[in-house]
TIVEX-328548 format. One record per residue: residue in one letter; y, z, x of N, C-alpha, C, O in turn. Coordinates in steps of 0.1 Angstrom, whole numbers, padded with zeros to 4 digits, always signed. Example, Ala and Ser with C-alpha at 12.3 -4.5 7.8 and 13.67 -1.06 7.14 Angstrom:
REM residues 2
a-0057+0078+0132-0045+0078+0123-0033+0078+0132-0033+0085+0142;s-0022+0071+0128-0011+0071+0137+0000+0079+0129+0011+0080+0134;
//
This chain:
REM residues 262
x-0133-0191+0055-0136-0177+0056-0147-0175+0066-0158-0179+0064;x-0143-0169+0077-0154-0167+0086-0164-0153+0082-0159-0142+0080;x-0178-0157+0081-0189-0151+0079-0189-0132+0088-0191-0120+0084;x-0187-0140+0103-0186-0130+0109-0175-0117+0114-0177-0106+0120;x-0162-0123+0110-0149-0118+0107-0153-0104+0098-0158-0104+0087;x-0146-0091+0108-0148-0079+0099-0130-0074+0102-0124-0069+0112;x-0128-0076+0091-0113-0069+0086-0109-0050+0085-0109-0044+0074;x-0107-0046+0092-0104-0031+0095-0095-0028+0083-0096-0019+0075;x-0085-0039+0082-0074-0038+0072-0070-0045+0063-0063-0055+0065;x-0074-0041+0052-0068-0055+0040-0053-0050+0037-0047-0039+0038;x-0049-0066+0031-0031-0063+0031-0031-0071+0018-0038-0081+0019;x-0025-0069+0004-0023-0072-0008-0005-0074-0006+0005-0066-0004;x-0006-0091-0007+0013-0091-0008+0015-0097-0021+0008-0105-0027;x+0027-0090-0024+0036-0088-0035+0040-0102-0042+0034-0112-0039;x+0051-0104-0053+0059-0111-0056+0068-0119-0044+0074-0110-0037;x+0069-0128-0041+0081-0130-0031+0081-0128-0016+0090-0131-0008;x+0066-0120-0011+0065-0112-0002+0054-0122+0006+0046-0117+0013;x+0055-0134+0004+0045-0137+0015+0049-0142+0030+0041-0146+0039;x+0062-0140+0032+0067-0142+0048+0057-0133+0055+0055-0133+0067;x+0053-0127+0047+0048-0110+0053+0033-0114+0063+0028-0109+0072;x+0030-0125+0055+0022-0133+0063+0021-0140+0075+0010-0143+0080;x+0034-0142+0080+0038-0145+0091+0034-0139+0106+0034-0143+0117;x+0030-0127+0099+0029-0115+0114+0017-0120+0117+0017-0122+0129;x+0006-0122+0111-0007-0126+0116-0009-0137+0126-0005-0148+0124;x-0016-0132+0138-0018-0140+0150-0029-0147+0145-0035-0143+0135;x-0033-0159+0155-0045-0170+0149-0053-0164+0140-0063-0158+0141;x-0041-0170+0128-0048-0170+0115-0060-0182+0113-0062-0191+0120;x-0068-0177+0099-0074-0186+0095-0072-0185+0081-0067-0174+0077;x-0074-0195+0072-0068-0192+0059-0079-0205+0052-0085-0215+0056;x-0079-0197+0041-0088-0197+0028-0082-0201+0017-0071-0196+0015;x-0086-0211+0008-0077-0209-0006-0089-0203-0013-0101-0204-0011;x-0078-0194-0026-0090-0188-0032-0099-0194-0040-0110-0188-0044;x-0096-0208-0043-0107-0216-0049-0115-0218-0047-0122-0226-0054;x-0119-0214-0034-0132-0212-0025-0137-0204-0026-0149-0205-0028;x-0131-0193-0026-0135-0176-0031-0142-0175-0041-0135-0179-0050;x-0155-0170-0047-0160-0165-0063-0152-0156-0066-0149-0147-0058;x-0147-0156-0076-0139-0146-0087-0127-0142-0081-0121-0132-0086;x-0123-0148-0073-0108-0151-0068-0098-0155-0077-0099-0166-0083;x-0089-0149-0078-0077-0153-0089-0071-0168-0088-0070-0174-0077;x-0069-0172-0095-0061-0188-0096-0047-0179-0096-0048-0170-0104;x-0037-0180-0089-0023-0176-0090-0015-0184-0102-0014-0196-0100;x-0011-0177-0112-0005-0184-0116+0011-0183-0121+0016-0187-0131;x+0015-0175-0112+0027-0165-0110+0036-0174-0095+0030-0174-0084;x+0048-0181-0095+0057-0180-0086+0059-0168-0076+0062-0156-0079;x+0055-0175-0065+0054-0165-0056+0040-0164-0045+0040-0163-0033;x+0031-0164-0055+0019-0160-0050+0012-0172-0044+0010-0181-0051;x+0010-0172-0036+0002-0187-0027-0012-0185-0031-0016-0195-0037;x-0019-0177-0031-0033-0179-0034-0041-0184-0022-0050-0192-0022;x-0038-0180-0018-0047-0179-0003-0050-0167+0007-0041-0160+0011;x-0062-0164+0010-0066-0152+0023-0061-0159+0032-0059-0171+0032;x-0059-0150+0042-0055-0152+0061-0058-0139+0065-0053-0128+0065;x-0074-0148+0073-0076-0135+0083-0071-0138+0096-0066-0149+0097;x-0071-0128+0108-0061-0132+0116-0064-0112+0124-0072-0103+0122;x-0050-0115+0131-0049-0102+0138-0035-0094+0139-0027-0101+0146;x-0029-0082+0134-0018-0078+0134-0019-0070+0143-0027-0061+0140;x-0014-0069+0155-0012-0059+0166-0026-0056+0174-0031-0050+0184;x-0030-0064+0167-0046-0061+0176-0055-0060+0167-0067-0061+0171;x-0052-0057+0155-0060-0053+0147-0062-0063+0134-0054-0069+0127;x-0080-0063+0136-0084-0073+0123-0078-0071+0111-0080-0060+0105;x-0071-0079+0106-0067-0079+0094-0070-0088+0082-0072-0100+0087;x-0070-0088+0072-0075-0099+0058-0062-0095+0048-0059-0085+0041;x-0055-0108+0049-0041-0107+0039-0045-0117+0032-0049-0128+0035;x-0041-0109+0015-0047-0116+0005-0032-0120-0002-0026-0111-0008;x-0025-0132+0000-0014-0138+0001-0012-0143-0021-0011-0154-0025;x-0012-0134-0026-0015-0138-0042-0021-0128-0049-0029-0122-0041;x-0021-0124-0059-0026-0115-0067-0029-0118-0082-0020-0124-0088;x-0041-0112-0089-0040-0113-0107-0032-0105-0112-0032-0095-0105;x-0025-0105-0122-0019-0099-0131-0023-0096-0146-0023-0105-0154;x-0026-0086-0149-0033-0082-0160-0026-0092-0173-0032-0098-0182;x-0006-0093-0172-0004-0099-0182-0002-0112-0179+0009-0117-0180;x-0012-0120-0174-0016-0133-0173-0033-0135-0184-0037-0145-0190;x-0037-0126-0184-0046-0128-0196-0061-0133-0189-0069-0140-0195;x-0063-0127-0175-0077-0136-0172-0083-0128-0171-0077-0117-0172;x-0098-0131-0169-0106-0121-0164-0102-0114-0153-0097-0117-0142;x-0110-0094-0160-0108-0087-0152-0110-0090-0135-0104-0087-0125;x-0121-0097-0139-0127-0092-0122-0120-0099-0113-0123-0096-0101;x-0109-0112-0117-0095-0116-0109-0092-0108-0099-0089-0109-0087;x-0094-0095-0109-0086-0084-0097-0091-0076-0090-0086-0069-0081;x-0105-0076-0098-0117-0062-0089-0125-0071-0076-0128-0064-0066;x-0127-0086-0077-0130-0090-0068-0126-0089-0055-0132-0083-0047;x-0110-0097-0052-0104-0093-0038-0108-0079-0034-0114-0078-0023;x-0106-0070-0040-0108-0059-0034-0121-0053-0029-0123-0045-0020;x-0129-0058-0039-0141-0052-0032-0149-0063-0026-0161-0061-0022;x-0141-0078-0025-0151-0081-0012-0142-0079+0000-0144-0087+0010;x-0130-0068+0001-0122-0065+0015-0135-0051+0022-0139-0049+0033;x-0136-0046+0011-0147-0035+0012-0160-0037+0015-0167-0028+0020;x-0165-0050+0011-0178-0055+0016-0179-0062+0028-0189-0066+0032;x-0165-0066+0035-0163-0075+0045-0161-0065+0054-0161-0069+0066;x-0159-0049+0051-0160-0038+0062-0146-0034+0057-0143-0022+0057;x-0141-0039+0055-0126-0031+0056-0123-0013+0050-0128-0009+0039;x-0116-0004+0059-0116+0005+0056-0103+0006+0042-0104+0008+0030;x-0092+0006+0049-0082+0008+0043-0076-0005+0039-0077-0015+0045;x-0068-0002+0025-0062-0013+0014-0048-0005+0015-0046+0007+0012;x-0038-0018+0022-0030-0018+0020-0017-0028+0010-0017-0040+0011;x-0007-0022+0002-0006-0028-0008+0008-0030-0008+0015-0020-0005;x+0014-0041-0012+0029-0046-0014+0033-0051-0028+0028-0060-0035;x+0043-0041-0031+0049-0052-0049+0064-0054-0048+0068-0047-0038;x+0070-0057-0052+0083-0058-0057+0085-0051-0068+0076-0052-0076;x+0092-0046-0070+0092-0029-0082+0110-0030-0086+0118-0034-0078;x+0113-0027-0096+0125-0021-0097+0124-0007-0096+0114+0000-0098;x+0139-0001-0092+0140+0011-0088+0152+0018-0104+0162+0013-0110;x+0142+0033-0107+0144+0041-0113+0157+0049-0105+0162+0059-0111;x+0160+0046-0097+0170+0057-0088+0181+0047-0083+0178+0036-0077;x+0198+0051-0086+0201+0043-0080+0207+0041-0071+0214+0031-0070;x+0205+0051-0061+0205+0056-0049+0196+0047-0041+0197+0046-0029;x+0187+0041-0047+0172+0031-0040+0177+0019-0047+0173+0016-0059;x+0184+0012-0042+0187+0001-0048+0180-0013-0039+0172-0011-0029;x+0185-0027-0044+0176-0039-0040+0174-0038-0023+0180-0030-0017;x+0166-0044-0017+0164-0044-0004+0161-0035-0002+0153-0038+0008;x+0161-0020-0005+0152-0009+0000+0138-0010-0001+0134-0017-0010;x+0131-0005+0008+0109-0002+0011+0112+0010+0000+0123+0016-0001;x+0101+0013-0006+0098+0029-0009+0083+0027-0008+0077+0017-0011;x+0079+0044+0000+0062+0042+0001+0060+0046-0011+0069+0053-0017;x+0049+0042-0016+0043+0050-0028+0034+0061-0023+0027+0062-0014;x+0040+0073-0037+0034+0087-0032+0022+0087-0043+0012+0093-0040;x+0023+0082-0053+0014+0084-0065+0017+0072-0074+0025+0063-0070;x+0011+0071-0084+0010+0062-0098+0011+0067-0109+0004+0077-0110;x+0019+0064-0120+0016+0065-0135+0010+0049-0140+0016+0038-0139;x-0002+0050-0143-0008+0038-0154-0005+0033-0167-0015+0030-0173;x+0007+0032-0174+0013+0024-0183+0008+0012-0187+0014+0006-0195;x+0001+0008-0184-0009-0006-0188-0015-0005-0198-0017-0015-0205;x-0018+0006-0201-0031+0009-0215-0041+0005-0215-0047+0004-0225;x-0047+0002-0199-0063-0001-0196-0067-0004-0181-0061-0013-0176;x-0075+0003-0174-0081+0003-0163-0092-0013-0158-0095-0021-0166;x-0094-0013-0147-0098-0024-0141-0117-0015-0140-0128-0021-0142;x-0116-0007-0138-0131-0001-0142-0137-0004-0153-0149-0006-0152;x-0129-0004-0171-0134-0001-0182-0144-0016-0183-0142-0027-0182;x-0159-0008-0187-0173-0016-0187-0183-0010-0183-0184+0002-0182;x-0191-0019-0180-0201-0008-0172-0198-0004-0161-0187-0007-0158;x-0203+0001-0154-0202+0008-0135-0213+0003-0132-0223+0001-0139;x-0213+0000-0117-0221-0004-0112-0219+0008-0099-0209+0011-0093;x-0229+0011-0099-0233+0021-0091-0233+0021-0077-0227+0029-0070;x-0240+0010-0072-0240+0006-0060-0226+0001-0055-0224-0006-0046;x-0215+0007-0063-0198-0003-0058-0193+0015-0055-0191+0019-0044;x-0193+0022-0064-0191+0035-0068-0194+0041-0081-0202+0037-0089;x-0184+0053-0081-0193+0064-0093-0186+0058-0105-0177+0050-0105;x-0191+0065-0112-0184+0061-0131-0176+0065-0130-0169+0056-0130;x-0167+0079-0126-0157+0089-0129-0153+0093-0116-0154+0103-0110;x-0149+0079-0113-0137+0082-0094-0126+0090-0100-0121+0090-0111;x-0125+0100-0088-0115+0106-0085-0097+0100-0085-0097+0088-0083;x-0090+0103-0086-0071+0098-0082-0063+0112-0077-0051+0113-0077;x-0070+0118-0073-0066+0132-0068-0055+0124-0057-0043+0128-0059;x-0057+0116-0048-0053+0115-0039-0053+0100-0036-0057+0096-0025;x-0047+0090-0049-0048+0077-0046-0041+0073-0034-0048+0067-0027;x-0029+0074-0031-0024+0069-0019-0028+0084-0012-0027+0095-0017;x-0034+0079+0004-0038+0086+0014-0027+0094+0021-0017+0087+0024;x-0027+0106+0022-0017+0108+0027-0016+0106+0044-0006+0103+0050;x-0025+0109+0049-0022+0108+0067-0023+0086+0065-0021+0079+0075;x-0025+0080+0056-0017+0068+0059+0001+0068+0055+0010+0063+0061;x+0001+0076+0046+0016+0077+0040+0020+0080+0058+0023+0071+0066;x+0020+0093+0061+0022+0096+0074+0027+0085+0083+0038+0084+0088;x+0015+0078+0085+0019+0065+0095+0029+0057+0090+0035+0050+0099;x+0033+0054+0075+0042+0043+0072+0055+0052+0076+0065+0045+0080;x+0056+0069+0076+0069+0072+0082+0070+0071+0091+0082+0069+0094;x+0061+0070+0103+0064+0069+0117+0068+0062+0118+0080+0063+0122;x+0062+0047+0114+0064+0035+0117+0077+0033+0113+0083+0025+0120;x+0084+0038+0104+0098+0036+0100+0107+0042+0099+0117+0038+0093;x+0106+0054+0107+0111+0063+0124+0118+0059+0131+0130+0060+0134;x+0102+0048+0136+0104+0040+0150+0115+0032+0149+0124+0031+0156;x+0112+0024+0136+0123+0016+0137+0136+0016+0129+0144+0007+0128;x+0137+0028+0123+0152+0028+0118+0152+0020+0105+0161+0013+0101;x+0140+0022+0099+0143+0016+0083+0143+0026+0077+0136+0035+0083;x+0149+0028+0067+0153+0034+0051+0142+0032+0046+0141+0020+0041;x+0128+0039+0043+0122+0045+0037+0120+0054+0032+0114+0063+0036;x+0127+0053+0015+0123+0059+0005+0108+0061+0004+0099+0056+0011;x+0106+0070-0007+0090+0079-0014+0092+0081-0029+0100+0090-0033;x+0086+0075-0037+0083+0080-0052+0069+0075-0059+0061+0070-0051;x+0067+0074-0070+0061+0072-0080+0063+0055-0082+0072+0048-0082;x+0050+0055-0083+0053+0038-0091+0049+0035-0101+0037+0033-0098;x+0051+0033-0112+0047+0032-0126+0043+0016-0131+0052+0008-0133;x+0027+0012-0132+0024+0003-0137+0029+0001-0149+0028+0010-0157;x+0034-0012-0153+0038-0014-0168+0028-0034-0167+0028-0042-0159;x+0025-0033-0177+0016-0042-0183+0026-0056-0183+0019-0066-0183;x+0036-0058-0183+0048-0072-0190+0035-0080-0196+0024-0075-0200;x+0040-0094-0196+0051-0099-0187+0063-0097-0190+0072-0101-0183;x+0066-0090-0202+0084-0087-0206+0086-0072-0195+0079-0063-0191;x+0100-0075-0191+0104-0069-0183+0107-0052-0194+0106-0053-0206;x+0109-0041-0190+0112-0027-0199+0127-0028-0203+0136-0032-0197;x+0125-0022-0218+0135-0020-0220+0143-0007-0218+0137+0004-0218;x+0156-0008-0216+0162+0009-0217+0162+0019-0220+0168+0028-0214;x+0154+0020-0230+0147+0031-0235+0135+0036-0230+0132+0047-0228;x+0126+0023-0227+0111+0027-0219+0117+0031-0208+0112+0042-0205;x+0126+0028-0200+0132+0032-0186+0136+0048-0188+0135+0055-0178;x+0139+0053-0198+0142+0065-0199+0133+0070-0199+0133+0080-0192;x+0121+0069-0207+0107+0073-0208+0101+0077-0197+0094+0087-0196;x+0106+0066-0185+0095+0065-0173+0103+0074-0164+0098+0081-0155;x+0116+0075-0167+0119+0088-0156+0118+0102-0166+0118+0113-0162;x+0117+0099-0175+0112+0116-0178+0097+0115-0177+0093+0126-0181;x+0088+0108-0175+0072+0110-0171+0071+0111-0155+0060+0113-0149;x+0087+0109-0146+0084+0112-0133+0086+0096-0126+0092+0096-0115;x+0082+0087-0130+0084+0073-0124+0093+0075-0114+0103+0082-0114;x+0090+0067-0103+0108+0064-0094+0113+0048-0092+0124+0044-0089;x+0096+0040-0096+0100+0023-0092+0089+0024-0107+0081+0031-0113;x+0095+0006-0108+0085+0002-0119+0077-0014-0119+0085-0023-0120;x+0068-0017-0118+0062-0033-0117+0051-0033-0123+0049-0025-0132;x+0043-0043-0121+0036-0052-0130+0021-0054-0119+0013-0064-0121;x+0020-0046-0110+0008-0048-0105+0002-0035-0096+0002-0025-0103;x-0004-0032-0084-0007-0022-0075-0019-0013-0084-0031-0012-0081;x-0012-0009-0095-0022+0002-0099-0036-0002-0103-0046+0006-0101;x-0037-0011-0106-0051-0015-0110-0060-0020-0097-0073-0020-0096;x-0052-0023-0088-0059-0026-0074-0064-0012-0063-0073-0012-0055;x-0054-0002-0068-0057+0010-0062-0071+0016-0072-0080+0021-0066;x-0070+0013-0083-0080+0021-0091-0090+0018-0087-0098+0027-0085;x-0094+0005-0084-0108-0001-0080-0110-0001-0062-0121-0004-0057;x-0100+0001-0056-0097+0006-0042-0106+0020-0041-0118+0020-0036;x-0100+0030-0046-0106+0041-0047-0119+0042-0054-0125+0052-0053;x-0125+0034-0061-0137+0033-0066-0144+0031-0057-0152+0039-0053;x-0141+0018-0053-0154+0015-0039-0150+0021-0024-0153+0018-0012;x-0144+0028-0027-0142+0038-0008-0133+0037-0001-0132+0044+0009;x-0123+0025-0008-0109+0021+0003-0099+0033+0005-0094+0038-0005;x-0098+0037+0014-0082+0040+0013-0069+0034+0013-0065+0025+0020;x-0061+0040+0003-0048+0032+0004-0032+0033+0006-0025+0043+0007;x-0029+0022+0007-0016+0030+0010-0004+0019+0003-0008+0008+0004;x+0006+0020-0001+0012+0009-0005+0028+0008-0008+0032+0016-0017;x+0035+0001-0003+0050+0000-0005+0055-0015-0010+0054-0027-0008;x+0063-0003-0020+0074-0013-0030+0082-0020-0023+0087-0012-0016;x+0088-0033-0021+0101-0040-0017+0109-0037-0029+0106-0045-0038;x+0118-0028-0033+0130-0026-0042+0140-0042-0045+0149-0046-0038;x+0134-0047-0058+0145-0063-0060+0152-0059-0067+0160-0069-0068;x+0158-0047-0076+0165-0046-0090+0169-0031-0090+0161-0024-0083;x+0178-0025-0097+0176-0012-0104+0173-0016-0120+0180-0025-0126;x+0164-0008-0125+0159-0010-0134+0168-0011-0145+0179-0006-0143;x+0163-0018-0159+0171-0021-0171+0179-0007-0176+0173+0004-0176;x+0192-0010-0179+0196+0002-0184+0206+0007-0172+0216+0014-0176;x+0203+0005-0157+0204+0012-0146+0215+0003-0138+0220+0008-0127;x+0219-0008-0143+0229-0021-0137+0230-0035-0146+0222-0042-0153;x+0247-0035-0144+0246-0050-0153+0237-0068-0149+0238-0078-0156;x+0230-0067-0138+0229-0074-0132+0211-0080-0144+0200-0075-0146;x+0217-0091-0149+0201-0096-0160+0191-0097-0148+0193-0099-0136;x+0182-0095-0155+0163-0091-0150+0162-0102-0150+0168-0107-0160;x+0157-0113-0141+0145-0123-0142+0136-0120-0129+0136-0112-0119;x+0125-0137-0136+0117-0132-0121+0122-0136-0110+0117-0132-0099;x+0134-0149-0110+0139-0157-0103+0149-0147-0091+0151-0150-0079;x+0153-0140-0097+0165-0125-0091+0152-0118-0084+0150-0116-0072;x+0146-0114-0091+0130-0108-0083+0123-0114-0069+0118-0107-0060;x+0124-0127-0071+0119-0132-0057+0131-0137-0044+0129-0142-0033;x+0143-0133-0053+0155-0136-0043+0156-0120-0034+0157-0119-0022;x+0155-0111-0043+0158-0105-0039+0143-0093-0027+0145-0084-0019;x+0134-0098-0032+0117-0100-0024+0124-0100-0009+0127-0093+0000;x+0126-0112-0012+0127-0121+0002+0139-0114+0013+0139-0116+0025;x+0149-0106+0006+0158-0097+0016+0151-0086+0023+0153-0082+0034;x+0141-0081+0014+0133-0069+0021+0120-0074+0030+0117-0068+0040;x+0115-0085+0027+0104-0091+0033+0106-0089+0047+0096-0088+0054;x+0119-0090+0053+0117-0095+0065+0117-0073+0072+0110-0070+0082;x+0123-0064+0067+0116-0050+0070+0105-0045+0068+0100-0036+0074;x+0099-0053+0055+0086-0051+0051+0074-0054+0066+0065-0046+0071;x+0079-0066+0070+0070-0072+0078+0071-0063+0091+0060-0059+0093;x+0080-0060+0098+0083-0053+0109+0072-0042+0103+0060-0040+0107;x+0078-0035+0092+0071-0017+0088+0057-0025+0092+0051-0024+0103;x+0052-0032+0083+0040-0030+0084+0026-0034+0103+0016-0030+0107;x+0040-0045+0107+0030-0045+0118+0037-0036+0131+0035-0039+0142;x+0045-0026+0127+0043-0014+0139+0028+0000+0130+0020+0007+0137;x+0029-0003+0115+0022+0009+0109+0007+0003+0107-0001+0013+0106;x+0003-0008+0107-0010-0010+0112-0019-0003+0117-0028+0003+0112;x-0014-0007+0133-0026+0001+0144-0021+0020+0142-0027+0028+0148;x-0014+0024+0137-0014+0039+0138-0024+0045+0118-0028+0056+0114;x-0025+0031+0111-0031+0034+0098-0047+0037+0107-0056+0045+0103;x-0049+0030+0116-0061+0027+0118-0067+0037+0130-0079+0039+0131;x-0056+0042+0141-0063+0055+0150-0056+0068+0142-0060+0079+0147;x-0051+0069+0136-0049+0079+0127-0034+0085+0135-0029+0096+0130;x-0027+0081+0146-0019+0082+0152-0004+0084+0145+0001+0073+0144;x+0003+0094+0139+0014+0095+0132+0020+0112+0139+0030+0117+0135;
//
């Protein structure tokens, strides 16, 4: 990790989603066991390494792995990446998951940006003390995902003729996948995708100042929604078909997240 390296844009990849890494020009790469309070990955998929580098011109810090609340470790697995993207300068946090889709009109291989969150976890990445000097006790979610970033992920996917969907993404806690019934639950509370991570990274995003912005790679329609069985193994097969639009969206939508150009 270079000392003097200031990241404009942090990039959080998904399940399945680390080709996404590929866009970065002379990278430099970190494992997080170098990192303090950096997650040990212990989820298929996740490499567990930073790569800072440059996407289109623009400094970037991709954090190639993520904690998962139902892995059972310490909170701060997950409050840390984020807020040393924010102490390393970075403005905006940008975020990738693999989600099943509530609609099935948005089926496997589709982007959807996220417009909003439901928190189904049954606990925040804040609950403790506050520290003051990070942010306030009682952040705002008025406006978790930014909208003139949303803006730019349409341009960007305008430009190039991807099928980007827009909905809700609904944190759920697993590691058991929802059952049919919770799936009904989650589209009458509004849900449109459902996964196992993002919201707790936005929560503490918007704590310390980041703006964010974040899209689902669609691997599944959700339980209840297709005969096709849930694993994580179908999850990262099917990661890996969107990965390669993912990567395009994000390094045309970069530099316009960053001059505000949409």
């Amino acid at each position: 990790m270079s000392a003097r390296f200031r990241p404009l844009v942090g990039v959080i990849l998904g399940s399945g989603l680390g080709a996404v890494a590929d866009a970065v020009q002379r990278p430099r790469v970190t494992s997080y066991t170098d990192l303090p309070g950096f997650p040990r990955p212990t989820v298929e998929g996740h490499a567990g390494q930073l790569i800072e580098g440059t996407v289109a011109g623009v400094p970037v810090a991709v954090l190639q792995g993520r904690a998962h609340l139902y892995e059972g470790g310490p909170i701060e697995a997950i409050r840390a990446p984020v807020r040393w993207l924010r102490a390393a300068g970075a403005e905006i946090l940008v975020q990738t998951n693999a989600a099943g889709s509530l609609r099935p009109e948005v089926g496997p291989g589709r982007l959807m940006a996220v417009t909003d969150h439901i928190n189904l976890t049954g606990t925040s990445a804040l609950v403790g003390p506050n520290d003051a000097g990070v942010g306030p006790r009682f952040p705002a979610m008025g406006r978790a995902y930014d909208p003139a970033l949303l803006d730019a992920l349409r341009t960007a996917a305008a430009t190039l003729g991807i099928d980007l969907a827009e909905g809700v993404y609904t944190g759920w806690l697993g590691p058991s996948f929802e059952t049919a019934a919770e799936i009904r639950a989650i589209r009458v509370l509004g849900g449109d995708a459902v996964g196992m991570s993002t919201v707790q990274e936005t929560i503490v995003a918007r704590h310390c100042g980041l703006r964010v912005a974040a899209v689902s790679a669609i691997t599944n329609l959700a339980e209840g929604l297709s005969d096709v069985p849930l694993s994580h193994e179908q999850t990262l097969a099917d990661a890996a078909r969107a990965a390669g639009d993912l990567s395009r969206l994000l390094v045309a939508a970069i530099p316009l997240l960053v001059t505000g150009t949409c």
